[in-house]
Structures are given as structure tokens and as C-alpha cells.
C-alpha positions in Angstrom: 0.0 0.0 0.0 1.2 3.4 -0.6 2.6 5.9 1.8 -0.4 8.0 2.6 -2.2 5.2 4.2 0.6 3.6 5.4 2.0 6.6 8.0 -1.9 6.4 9.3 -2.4 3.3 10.0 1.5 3.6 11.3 -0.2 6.0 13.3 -3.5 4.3 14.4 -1.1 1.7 15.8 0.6 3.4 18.0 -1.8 5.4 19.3 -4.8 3.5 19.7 -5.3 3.9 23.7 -4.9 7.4 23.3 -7.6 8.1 20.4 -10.0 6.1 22.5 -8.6 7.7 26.0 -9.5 11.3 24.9 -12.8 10.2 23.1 -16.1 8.7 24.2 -17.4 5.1 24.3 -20.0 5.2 21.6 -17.7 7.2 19.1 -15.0 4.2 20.3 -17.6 1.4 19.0 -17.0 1.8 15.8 -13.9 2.5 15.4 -12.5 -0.8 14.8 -14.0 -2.0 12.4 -13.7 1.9 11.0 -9.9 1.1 11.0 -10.4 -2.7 9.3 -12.0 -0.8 6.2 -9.6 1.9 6.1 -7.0 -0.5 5.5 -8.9 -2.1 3.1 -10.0 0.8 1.3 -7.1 3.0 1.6 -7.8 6.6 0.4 -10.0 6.9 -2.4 -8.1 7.7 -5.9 -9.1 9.3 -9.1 -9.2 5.3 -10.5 -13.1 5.1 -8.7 -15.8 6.9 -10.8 -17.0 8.5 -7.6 -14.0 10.4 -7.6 -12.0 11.2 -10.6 -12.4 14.6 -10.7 -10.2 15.1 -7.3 -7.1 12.9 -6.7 -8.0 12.7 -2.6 -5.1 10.2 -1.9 -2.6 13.3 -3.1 -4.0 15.3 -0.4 -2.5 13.4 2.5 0.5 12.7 1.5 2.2 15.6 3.4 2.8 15.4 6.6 0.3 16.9 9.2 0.4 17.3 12.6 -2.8 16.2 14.3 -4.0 17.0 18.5 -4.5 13.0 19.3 -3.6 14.5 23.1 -6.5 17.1 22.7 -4.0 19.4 23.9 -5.6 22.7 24.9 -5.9 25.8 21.8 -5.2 28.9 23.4 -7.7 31.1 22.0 -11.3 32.1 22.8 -12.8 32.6 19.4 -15.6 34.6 21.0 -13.2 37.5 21.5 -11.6 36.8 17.7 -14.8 36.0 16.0 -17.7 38.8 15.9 -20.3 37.8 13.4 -21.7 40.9 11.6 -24.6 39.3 9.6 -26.9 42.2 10.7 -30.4 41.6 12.3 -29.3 37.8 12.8 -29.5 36.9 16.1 -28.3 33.3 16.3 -27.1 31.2 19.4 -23.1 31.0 18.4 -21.0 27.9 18.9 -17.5 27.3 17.8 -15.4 23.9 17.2 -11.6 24.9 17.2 -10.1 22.6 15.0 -12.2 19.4 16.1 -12.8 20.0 19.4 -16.0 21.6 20.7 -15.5 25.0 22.8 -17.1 24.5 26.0 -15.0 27.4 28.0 -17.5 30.0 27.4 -21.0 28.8 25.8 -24.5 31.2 25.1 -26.1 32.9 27.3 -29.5 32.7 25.9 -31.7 29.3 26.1 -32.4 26.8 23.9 -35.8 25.6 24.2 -36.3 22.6 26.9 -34.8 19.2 25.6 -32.4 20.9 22.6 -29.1 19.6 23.4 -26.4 21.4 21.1 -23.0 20.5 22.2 -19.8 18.3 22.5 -20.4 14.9 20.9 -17.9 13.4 23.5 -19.2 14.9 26.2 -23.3 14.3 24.9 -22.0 10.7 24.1 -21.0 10.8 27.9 -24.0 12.2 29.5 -26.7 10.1 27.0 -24.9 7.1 25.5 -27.8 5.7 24.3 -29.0 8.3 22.4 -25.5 8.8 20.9 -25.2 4.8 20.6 -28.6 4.7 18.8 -27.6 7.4 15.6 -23.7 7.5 15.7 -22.3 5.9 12.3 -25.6 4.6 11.3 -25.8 6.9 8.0 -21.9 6.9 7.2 -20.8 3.3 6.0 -17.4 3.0 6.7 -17.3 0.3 4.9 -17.9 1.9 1.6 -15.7 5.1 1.5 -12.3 5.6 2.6 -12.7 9.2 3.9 -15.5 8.5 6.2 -13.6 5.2 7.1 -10.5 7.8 8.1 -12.7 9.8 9.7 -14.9 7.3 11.9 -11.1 5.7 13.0 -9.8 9.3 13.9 -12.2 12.0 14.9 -12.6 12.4 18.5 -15.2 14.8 18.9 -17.7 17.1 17.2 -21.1 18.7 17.9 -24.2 17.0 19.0 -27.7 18.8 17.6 -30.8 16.7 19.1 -34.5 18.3 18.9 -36.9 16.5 20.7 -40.3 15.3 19.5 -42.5 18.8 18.4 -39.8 21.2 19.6 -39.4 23.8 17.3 -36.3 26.0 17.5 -37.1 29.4 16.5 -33.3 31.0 16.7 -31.0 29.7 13.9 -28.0 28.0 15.5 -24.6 29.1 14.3 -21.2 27.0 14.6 -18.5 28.2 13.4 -15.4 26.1 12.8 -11.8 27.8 13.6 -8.7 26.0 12.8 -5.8 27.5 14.3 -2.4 26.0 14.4 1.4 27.3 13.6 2.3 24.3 11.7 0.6 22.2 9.0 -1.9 20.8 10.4 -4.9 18.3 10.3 -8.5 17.8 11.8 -11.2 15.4 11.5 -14.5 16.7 12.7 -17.9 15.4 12.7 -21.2 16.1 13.6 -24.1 14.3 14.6 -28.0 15.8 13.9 -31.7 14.2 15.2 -34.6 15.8 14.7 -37.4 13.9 16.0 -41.0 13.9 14.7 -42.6 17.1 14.1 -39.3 19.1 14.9 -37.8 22.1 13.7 -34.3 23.5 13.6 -32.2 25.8 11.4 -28.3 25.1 11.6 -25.6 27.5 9.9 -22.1 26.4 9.9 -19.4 28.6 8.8 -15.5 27.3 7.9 -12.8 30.2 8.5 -9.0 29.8 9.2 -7.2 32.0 11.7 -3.4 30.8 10.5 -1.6 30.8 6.8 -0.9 27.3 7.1 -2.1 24.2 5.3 -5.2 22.8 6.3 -6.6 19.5 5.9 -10.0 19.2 7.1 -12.1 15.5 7.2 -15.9 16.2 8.0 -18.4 13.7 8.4 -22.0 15.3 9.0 -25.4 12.6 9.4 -29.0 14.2 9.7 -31.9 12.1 10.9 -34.7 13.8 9.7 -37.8 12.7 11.7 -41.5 12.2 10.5 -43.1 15.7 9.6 -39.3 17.5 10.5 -38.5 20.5 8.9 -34.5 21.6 9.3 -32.5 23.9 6.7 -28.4 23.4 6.9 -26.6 26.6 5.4 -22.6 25.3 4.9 -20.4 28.4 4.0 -16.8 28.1 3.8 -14.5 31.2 3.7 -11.2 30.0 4.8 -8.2 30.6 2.4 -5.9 29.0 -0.5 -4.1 26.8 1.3 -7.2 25.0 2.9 -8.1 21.8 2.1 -12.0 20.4 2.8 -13.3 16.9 2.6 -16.5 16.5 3.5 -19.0 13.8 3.8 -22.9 14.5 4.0 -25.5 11.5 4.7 -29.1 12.2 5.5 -31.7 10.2 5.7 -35.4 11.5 5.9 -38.6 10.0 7.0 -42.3 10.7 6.0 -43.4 14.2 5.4 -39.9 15.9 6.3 -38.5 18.9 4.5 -34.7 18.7 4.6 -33.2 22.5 2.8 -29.0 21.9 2.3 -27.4 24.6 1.0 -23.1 24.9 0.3 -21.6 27.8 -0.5 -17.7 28.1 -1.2 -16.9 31.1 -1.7 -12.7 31.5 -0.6 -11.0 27.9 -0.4 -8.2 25.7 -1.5 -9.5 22.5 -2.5 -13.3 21.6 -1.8 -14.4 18.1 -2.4 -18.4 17.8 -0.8 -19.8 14.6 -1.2 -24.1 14.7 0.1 -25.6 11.3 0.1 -29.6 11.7 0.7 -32.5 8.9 1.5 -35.7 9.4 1.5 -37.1 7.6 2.8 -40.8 8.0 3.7 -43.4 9.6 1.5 -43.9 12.7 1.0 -40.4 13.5 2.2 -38.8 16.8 0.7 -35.4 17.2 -0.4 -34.0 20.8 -1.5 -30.8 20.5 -2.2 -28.9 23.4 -3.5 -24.9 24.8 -4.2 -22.5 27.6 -4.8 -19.1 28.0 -5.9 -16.4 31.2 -7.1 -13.7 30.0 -7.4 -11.0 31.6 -9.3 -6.7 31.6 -8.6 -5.9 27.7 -8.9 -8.9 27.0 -6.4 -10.7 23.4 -6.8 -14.3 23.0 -6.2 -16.2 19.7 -6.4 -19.3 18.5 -5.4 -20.9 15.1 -5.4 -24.8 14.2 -4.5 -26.8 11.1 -4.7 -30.4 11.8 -4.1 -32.0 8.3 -3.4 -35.9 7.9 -4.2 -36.4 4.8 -2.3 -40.2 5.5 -1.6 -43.6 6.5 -3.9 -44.8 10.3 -3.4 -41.5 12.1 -2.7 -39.8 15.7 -4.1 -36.3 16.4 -4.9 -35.1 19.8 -6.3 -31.6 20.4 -6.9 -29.6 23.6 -8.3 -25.9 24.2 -8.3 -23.9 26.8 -10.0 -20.5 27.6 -10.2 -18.5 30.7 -11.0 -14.8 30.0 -12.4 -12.0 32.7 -12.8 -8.8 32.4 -13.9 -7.0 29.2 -13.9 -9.8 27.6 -11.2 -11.4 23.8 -11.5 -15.0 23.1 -10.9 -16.6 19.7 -11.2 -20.5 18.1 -10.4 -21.6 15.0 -10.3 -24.9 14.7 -9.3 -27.1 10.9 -9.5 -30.9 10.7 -8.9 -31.8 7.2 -8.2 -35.3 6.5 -8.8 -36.2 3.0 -7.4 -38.7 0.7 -8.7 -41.6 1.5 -6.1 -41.2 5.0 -6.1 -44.0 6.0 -8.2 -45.6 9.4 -8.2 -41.6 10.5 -7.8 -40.7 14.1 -8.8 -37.2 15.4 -9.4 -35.8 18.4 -10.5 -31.5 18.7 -11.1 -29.7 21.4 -12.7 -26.4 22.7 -13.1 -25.4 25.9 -14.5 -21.6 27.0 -14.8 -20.0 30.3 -15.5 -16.4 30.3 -17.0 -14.6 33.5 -17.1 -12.0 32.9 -18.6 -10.5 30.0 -21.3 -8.3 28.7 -18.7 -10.9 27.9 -16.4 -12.2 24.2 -16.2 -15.7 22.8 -15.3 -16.8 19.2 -15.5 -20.2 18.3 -14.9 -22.4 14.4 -14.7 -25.6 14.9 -14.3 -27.3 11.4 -14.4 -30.7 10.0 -13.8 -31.7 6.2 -13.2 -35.1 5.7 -13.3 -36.9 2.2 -12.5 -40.4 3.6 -12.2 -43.0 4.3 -15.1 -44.9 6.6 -13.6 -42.8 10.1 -12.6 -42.1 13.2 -13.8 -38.1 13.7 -13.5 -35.5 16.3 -15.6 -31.5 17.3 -15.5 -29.4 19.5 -17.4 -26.5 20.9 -17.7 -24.6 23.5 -19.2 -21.5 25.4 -19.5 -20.6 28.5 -21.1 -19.1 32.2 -20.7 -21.2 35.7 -20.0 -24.0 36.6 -22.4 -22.1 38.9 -24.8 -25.4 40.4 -26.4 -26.1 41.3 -22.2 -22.9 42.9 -21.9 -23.3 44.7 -25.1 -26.8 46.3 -24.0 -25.5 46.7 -20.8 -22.3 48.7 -22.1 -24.5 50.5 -24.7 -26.5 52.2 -21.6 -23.3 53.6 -20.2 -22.0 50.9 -17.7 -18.8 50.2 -17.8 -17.6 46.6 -18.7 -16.5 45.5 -15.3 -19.4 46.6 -13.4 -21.2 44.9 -16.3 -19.4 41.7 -15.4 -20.0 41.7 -12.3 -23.4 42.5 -12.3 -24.3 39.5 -15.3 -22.3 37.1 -12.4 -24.0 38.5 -9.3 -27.5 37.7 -11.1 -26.1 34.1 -12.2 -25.9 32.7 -8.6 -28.3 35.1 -7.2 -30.9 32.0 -7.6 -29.0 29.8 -5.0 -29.1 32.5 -2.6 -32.4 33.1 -3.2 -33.3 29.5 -2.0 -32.1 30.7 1.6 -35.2 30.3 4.0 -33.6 33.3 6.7 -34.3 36.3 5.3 -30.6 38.1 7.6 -28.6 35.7 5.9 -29.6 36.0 2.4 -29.3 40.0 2.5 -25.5 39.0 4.1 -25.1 37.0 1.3 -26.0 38.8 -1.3 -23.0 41.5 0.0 -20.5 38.7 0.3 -20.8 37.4 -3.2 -20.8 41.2 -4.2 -17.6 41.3 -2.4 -16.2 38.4 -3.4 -16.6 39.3 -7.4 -15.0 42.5 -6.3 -12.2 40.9 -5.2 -12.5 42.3 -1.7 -13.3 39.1 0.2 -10.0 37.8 0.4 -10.0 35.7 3.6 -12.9 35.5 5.6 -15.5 38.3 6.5 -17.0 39.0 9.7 -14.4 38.4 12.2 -11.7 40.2 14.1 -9.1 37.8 12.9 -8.6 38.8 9.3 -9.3 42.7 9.6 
């Protein structure tokens, strides 16, 4: 087997007592049998179908330094971090790196039953609830990154909503990694929604230190009968940050699941969403964003699974490319043979600026029912020259015709956004970021 595998499970080896010494006994189940099918699996390759638009294997070969010891981050990232979506009030956690930061936590309540917090310490305090969900969506035994993850991640954020409970105040976590040399984390994140509840999540990826990054992420959503829960993923960290991410939801009858990633500063960005639904009735709205210019890579992966009659799936993603940037979607719809009455919607649109620029889209559709109504398309292509002509014509100058032509390309995954603060911040951020005046990340002390 190669080197990149081989200095992990070197790793895993020797330091087996302490993963599972600094972790918690129902994220130390699975991790095993987590390590059996890494070994097997290795890291996935260019070679699998899945993933032959980004090389992940490449990715770890360098050598990063990871916090097996969960040695203490000095920093409180409420005095670094100070949100400034205006009129969104949101209860504000952070991860640093991949541990949850429990020094300081909200003041303000959650409603009775919510537990938001540390999956270590949650798997502590309720181990059966933990034991029930934990790994149940993410088959180790199918991917290698999720495999990595499962064997390696030692903690990570616990979202539970109890039967009826609706959360009314969007819940923010933002993830900091901060380090002074190379450095690696593997977080994940567990979220239940019981029947009937409601809860609206926004995560947010920034950097604090110009060093590599590698980040692992492995997020599973149980969406209960009648559940309604909107996850808004926005990345703003910086060139040298590199994002692997795994999302697996599953949803029953009647739920309506909203996912929407936006990239807009990165390194490397593979996202890989993975979605059942199944009950009927169930509602999938699955939606994506990415400006990318520099040598940034963007690449997104989704596998929508109708496994019931009577369900709804509507995808959009649109990409941005600038200068010598990458983009790629894949997106499958599986339509299975009892899943009559299905209806699916997929589309991707992409936006390349210049000739350099790449894009590589697979949009697919596999239908084994007669009676549903299902589309996809794709298409790539460059700005609407007879646009920029009329725009130019009525006195506005090329760039700001540019920009403007771009802004109102993406503006329709924004627009998707079900909180009305965020998609107003938005809407200034992708202004910025077109500008060229979002360089880092936005919002916080740390990169004024």
C-alpha cells in the first residue's frame, strides 16, 4: 500500500489507547471496524468513478500534525470571532479545529430538551442516544474518507430536537482551525430531529493561520416524521485550505430537509451529500455555490436516493470559475422501482470566465419507475455577450457589467435561503467576493 495510508495506520497503531482515552465510548464502538475498512479501502483515488475529478489520496500525503492529546488551543474565538450578519440573532458555537469550545458557551436558552453541544461529552451524558444514531448513515465500509474519519475524529457537535420542539433562533457554529504548523483535523457532527421538529443550523469554515489545512468532516442528519431543518454550509477560509467532507441524510415521511453549500474563498473543496428518502412525502431541496478563481478546486458530489412512492427532490448548483480555477458536479438521482408518483428536478449551470478555467459536470438520472415526472441539465458557457453589449450600450462600464451579469447568475441559489438576515449578508458577500474584496474571511476580528 502506498505511503499515505501507510504513515496512518502507522499512526492508528501506536496510538490507539490514546484516540479512544480522549474520546467517548460510543464514538470508540465503531472505530475498529472503522480502522479494518480503512485499511482495506485505503484513500479513495481518481481510479473510482466517484472520484475522478479530485485525486484525494494526493492530499495526504504531506505530513500533518494532528492533537491525538487534545491538547488545549489557546484562544477564545468569541473575542476573535464577531459575526456581523446584521439583524441575525443566532445562538453562536464554535469547534476549534475538532474539538467543541465549551470554555465560554451562550447565554440565551435553547428551548427545553435541545441539546447542542460536544459529541464526546453528549455521548457521555446520554450514551444511548449517541449509541442509537452514531455511524448509522456513514458506512465506513464503503468510502475511505468516512472510514478515516470514523477511525480518527474524537469529537464534534451533538444537535438533538426533541419530539414537536421547534427552534425558532438559527443556530450558528462556526469552525476555527488555528495552528502554527501544518496541520490536520477530522470533525464530525451528529443531527436528530425527531418527529414534528424544527431547527435551522448555519455552519461557517474560517481559518485563523496561513498554514495548510486538511480538514475531514463527516455530518449525518436524521430527519424525523413531519421534521422540517435547513443546513446553510459556508466556507470562507483561504488558498491553502483543504475540505473533505461527507454528508449523509436520511429522511422520513413528510420531512422537509433545505441543504445549501456555499464556497466562496477555499483551497481545495471536495463535498460529497448522500440523501434517502425515505418515507413519503419526504422533501429534499438540495442546492450549491461555488467562485472559485486563482488555482482554487471545487467539487461537489450528490446522490439523491428515491427509495419510496410520493417524494420531491429539487436540486440547483452553479458555479463561478475565474482564472485558472477547477470546478466539477456530479450529481445521481436514483429512482427506485416503487417509487412511483416521484418528482425530481436537477440542474447545473456554470460560469467560466476565462479560457483557462475548467468545469466538468455528470448529471445522471436512473429511473426504474413508469410513472414520474423527472429532468437534469447541464450547461457550461461564458457571460452573455449580447447582455454585456446592452449593458455597455447604456453607459456601464464593462467590469461593473461583469459583475453585475455574475451576481444575477448565482443570485438564484441565494435566493433559496429560507432566513431572510442571511440571504441580504449573502447577497454583500458574493458582491464582495466578485470584487475581489473578500480575500479571507469576512465578519471576524481575525482577518481585519
Amino acid at each position: 500500500m502506498n505511503k499515505p495510508e501507510q504513515q496512518y495506520i502507522d499512526l492508528f497503531s501506536q496510538c490507539e489507547d490514546m484516540i479512544c482515552r480522549h474520546s467517548a465510548e460510543a464514538m470508540n464502538a465503531p472505530r475498529a471496524r472503522a480502522f479494518a475498512d480503512f485499511e482495506r479501502l485505503g484513500f479513495p483515488t481518481r481510479k473510482q468513478e466517484k472520484y475522478k475529478y479530485t485525486d484525494i489520496s494526493r492530499l495526504f500525503e504531506p505530513d500533518y500534525g494532528l492533537n491525538l492529546n487534545r491538547l488545549k488551543i489557546p484562544v477564545n474565538p468569541y473575542e476573535v470571532f464577531k459575526c456581523d450578519v446584521p439583524n441575525m440573532s443566532t445562538q453562536l458555537y464554535f469547534v476549534v479545529n475538532d474539538t467543541f469550545y465549551n470554555d465560554i458557551l451562550p447565554k440565551s436558552h435553547l428551548p427545553e430538551g435541545v441539546l447542542m453541544g460536544s459529541l464526546k461529552e453528549m455521548a457521555a451524558q446520554y450514551p444511548e442516544l449517541v449509541k442509537k444514531y452514531y455511524g448509522k448513515l456513514a458506512d465506513t465500509s464503503k468510502d475511505g474518507v468516512t472510514a478515516f474519519n470514523t477511525t480518527f475524529a474524537q469529537d464534534g457537535v451533538l444537535l438533538y430536537v426533541p419530539k414537536g420542539v421547534v427552534v425558532d433562533k438559527p443556530i450558528q457554529l462556526v469552525n476555527v482551525l488555528r495552528a502554527d504548523v501544518d496541520f490536520m483535523v477530522n470533525r464530525r457532527v451528529l443531527i436528530i430531529l425527531e418527529e414534528a421538529a424544527q431547527a435551522r443550523l448555519l455552519i461557517c469554515d474560517h481559518a485563523m493561520d496561513n498554514v495548510n489545512f486538511l480538514a475531514t468532516q463527516v455530518i449525518e442528519v436524521f430527519a424525523g416524521q413531519d421534521s422540517v431543518f435547513d443546513l446553510y454550509e459556508l466556507e470562507e477560509t483561504h488558498t491553502s485550505s483543504i475540505r473533505i467532507s461527507n454528508m449523509y441524510v436520511k429522511q422520513e415521511a413528510n420531512s422537509n430537509v433545505l441543504l445549501n453549500g456555499m464556497t466562496l474563498h477555499n483551497g481545495t473543496t471536495r463535498n460529497t451529500t448522500e440523501v434517502t428518502l425515505a418515507g413519503p412525502h419526504a422533501e429534499i431541496n438540495l442546492c450549491g455555490m461555488a467562485i472559485t478563481d486563482k488555482n482554487q478546486h471545487v467539487d461537489n458530489n450528490t446522490f439523491i436516493d428515491h427509495a419510496v412512492p410520493d417524494c420531491n427532490s429539487n436540486e440547483l448548483f452553479k458555479y463561478v470559475l475565474d482564472d485558472q480555477s477547477t470546478g466539477a458536479f456530479a450529481g445521481l438521482v436514483l429512482v427506485r422501482p416503487d417509487a412511483q408518483h416521484t418528482n425530481s428536478q436537477q440542474t447545473n449551470r456554470n460560469l467560466c470566465a476565462t479560457r483557462e478555467a475548467r468545469m466538468y459536470t455528470q448529471p445522471q438520472l436512473e429511473i426504474y419507475a413508469d410513472d414520474v415526472k423527472c429532468s437534469h441539465g447541464a450547461t457550461v458557457g461564458q457571460l452573455d455577450e449580447n447582455a454585456l453589449f446592452y449593458m455597455r450600450a447604456r453607459g456601464i462600464a464593462e467590469k461593473e457589467a461583469r459583475l453585475l451579469l455574475m451576481f444575477a447568475f448565482v443570485n438564484e441559489v441565494i435566493d433559496n435561503i429560507r432566513l431572510d438576515a442571511l440571504k441580504d449578508r449573502l447577497h454583500l458577500l458574493v458582491e464582495k467576493r466578485f470584487r475581489g474584496e473578500l480575500n479571507k474571511c469576512q465578519g471576524c476580528a481575525i482577518c481585519k
